[in-house]
C-alpha positions as CSV (number, residue, x, y, z in Angstrom):
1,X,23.7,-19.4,-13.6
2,X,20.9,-20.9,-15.6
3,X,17.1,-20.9,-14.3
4,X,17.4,-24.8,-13.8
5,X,20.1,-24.8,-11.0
6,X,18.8,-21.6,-9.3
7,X,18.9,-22.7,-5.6
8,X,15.4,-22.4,-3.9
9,X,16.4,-19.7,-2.2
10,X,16.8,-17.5,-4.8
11,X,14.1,-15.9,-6.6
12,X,13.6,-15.8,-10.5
13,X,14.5,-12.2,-10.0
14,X,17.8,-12.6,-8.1
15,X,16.5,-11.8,-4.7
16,X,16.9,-14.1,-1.8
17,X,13.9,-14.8,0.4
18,X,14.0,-11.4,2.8
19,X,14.9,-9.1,-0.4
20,X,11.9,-6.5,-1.1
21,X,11.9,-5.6,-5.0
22,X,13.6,-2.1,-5.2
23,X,11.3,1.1,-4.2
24,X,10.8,4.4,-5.5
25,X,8.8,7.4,-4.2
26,X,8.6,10.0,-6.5
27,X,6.6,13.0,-5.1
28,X,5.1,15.9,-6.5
29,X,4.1,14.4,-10.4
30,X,0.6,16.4,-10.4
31,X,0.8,19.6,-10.9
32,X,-2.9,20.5,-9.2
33,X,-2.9,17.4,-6.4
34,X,-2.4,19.1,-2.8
35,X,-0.1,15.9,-2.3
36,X,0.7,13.6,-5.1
37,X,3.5,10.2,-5.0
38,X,4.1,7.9,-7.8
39,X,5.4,4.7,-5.8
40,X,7.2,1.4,-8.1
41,X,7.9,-1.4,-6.4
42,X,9.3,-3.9,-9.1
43,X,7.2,-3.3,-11.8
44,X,4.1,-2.1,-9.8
45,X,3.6,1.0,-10.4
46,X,0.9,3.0,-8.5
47,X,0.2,7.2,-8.7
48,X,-1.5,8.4,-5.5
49,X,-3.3,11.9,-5.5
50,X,-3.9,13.8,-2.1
51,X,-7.1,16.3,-2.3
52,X,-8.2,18.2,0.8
53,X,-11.7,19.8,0.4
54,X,-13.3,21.4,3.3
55,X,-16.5,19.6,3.5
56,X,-17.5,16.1,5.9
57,X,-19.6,13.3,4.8
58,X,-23.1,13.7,5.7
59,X,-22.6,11.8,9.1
60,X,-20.0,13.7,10.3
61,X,-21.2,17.6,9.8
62,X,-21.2,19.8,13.2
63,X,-19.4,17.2,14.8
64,X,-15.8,19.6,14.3
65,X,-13.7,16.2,12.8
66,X,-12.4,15.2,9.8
67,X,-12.4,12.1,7.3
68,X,-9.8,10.4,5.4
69,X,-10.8,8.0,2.5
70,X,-9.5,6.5,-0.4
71,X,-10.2,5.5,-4.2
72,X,-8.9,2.6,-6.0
73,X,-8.9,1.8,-9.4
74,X,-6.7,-0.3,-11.9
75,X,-6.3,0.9,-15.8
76,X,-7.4,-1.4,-18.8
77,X,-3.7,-2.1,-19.3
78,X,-2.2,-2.3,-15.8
79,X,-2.4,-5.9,-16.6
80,X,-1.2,-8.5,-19.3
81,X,-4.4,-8.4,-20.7
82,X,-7.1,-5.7,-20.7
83,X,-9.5,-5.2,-18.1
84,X,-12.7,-3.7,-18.9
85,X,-13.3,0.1,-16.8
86,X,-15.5,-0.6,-13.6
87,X,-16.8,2.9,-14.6
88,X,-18.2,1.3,-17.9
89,X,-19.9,-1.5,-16.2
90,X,-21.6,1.1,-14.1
91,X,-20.5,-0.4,-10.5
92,X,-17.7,-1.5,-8.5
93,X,-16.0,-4.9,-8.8
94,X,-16.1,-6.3,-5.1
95,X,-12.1,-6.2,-5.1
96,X,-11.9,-2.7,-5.9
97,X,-14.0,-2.3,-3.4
98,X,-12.2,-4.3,-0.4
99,X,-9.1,-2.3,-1.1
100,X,-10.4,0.9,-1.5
101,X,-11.8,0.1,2.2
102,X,-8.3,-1.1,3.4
103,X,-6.2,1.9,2.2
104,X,-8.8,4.1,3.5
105,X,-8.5,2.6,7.1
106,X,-5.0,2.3,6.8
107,X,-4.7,6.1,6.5
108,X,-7.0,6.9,9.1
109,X,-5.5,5.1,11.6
110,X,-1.9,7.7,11.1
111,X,-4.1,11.2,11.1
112,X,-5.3,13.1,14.3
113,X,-9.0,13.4,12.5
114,X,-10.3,14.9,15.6
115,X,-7.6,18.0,14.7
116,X,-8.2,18.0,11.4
117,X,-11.7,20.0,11.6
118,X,-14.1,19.8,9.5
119,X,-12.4,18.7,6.0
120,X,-11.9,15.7,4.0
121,X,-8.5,14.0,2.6
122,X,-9.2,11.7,-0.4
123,X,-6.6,9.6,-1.8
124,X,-7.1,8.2,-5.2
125,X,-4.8,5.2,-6.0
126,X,-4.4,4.6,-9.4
127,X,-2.9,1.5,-10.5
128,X,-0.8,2.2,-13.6
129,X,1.3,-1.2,-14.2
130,X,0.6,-4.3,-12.1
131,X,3.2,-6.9,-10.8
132,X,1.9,-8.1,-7.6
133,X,1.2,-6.1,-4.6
134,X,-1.1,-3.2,-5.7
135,X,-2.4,-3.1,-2.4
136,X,0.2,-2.7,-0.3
137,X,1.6,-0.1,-3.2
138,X,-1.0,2.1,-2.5
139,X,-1.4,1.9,1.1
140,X,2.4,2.7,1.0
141,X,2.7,5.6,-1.6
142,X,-0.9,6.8,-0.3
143,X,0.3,7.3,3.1
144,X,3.3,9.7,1.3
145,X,1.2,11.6,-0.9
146,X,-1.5,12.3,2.2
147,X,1.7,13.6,4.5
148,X,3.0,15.5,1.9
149,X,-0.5,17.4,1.4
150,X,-0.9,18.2,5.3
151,X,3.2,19.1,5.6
152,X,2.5,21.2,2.1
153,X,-0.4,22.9,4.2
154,X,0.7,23.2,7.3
155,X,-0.9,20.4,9.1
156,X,2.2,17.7,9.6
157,X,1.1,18.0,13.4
158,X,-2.1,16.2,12.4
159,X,0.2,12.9,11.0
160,X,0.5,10.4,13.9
161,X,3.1,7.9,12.1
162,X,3.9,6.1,9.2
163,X,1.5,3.2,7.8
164,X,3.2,0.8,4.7
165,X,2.3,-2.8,3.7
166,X,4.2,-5.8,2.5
167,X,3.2,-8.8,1.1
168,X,4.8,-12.1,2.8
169,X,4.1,-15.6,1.3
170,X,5.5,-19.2,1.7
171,X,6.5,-21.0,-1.6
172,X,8.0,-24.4,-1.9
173,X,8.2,-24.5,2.1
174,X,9.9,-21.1,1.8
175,X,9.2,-17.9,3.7
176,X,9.5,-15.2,1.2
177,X,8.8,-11.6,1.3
178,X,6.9,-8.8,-1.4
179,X,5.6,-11.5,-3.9
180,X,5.4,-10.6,-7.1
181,X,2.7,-11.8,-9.2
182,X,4.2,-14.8,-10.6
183,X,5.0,-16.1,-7.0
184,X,1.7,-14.6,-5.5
185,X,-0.1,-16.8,-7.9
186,X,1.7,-20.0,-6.7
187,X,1.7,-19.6,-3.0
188,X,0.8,-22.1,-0.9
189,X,0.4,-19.3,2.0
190,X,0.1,-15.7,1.5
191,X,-0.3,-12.8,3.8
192,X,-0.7,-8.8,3.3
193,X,0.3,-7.0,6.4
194,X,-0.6,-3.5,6.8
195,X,1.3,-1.9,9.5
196,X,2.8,1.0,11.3
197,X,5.9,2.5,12.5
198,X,5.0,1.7,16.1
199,X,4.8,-1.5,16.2
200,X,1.3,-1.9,15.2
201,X,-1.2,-3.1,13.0
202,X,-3.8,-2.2,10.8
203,X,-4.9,-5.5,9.2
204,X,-3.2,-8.8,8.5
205,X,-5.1,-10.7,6.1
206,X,-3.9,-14.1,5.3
207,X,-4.9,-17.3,3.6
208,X,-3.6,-21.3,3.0
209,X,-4.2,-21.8,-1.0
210,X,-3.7,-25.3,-0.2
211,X,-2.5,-26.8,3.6
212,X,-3.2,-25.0,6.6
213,X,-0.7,-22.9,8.5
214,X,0.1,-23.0,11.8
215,X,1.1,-20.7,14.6
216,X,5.1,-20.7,14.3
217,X,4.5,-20.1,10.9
218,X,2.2,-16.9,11.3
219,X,4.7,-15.7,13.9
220,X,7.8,-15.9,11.0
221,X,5.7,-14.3,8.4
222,X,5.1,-11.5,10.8
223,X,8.8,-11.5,11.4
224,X,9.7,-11.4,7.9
225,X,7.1,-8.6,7.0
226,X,8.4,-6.6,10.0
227,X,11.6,-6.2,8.0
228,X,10.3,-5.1,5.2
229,X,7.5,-2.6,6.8
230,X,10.8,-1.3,8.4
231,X,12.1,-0.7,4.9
232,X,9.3,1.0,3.7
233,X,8.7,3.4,6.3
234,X,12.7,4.5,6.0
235,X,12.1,5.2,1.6
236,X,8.6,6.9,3.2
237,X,11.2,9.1,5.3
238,X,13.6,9.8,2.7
239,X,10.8,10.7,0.5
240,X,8.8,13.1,3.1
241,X,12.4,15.1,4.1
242,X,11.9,16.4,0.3
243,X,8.9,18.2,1.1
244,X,8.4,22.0,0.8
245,X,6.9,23.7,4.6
């Protein structure tokens, strides 16, 4: 079928409107990492790196918790063209630093911190090829390389559930799920929804690039993300059963 009588409904990738790109979780690709995951989704590609250090941010010392956080950063040629190092300009770009926020909050909200004691789980999230969806790559294969550094240890008690994210948008009137970057770029709505295997959710962050959306259409794109959270949190399962006690 040529690209000019592709129906709407299918994708310039083959996939129909509720299709996620296919998804790998590969654990265990750093040798010195407590946890490590490379995730691919498409062609984003993402290596997350568990460390647990026993030390607390100033704020929380003699209070007997813990902290999660998280580090984000994109190489020069993640992207069709290069991108200059943040680490050479001498500060973080104000998107690397929303995300880095996210995926940290995202994994907090799935750890027991108040069991955890007095240690700290830093997740760095390195984005190695970019295709779309770099957030909700490293939310997703962050939350596998952090479970697989507290089940390495001992600690899989402290894990609560499963967070993942997924992209939904709405091109050409069409409800359409995991953008990648060719489609995010022409959305005319598009939503990341970070949630968990409960039922609930860390953050939905959506935006009309053009006409407003209204309420039966946030209540689809929820829909629509729920099946592919579902997705992700079964490859997060099949990935975490791997793991060495």
């Amino acid at each position: 079928m040529s690209i000019g009588n592709r129906p709407p409904s299918v994708r310039a990738d083959g996939r129909g409107p509720s299709d996620l790109r296919p998804v790998t979780l590969t654990l265990g690709v750093l040798k010195w990492a407590e946890g490590s995951c490379r995730i691919k989704v498409g062609d984003t590609e993402v290596l997350c790196a568990a460390t647990i250090a026993d030390r607390v941010p100033p704020h929380l010392r003699g209070k007997g918790t813990g902290w999660v956080t998280a580090e984000y950063a994109m190489l020069p040629r993640a992207t069709a063209e290069r991108t200059e190092r943040e680490s050479v300009k001498g500060r973080l770009g104000g998107r690397t630093h929303e995300i880095q926020r996210l995926v940290g909050r995202s994994l907090r909200g799935v750890v027991d911190l108040t069991r955890l004691g007095e240690r700290t789980v830093t997740v760095d999230c390195d984005v190695l090829q970019a295709d779309g969806g770099t957030r909700c790559a490293s939310i997703t294969g962050g939350y596998v390389a952090l479970a697989a550094a507290l089940m390495t240890y001992g600690m899989e008690r402290l894990i609560v559930g499963k967070v993942a994210a997924v992209s939904v948008g709405v091109i050409d009137g069409l409800a359409m799920l995991d953008l990648d970057y060719g489609e995010d770029s022409r959305a005319e709505v598009d939503f990341n929804i970070v949630g968990t295997d409960a039922g609930t959710y860390v953050e939905l962050q959506g935006t009309a690039e053009g006409k407003p959306f209204d309420r039966p259409r946030v209540d689809a794109l929820l829909d629509l993300a729920n099946l592919g959270l579902a997705r992700m949190f079964e490859a997060q399962g099949n990935a975490l059963a791997t793991v060495r006690r």
